[in-house]
C-alpha positions, 0 to 999 in steps of 0.5 A: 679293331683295336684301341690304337690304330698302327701304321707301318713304316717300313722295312728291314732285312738287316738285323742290325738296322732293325736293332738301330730303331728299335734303340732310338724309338725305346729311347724316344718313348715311342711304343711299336710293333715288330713283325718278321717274316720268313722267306726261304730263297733257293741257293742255285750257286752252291757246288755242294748242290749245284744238281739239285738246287736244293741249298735254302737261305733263310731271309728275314724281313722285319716290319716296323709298325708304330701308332698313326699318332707317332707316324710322322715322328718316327719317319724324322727319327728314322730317316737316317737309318 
């Protein structure tokens, strides 16, 4: 267990989003964490591949975790995100 327990608080897939509160919580002072995950989608809608439906979109997914201390700051900080 670490020294700071950390919280998520939500979500993006648009990178530019992601961007937005990464600004606002540097500018704010609030320390966090960033996680990405990777997920491929299958594409069936390509006509280069329509036979074989094998045309992956890479999604990406970023998670915003901050500590607990910080959570409910956040959360008013980036409701309007």
């Amino acid at each position: 267990m670490g020294l700071f327990q950390f919280v998520k608080i939500g979500s993006f897939q648009s990178g530019d989003k992601k961007q937005k509160a990464q600004e606002i919580l540097a500018k704010e002072g609030i320390f966090y964490k960033i996680k990405v995950k990777s997920s491929l989608k299958m594409n069936s809608f390509d006509s280069a591949v329509l036979g074989n439906k094998y045309n992956p979109i890479e999604k990406m997914t970023y998670f915003l975790y901050v500590k607990k201390e910080d959570e409910k700051r956040t959360r008013l900080l980036l409701k309007n995100i």
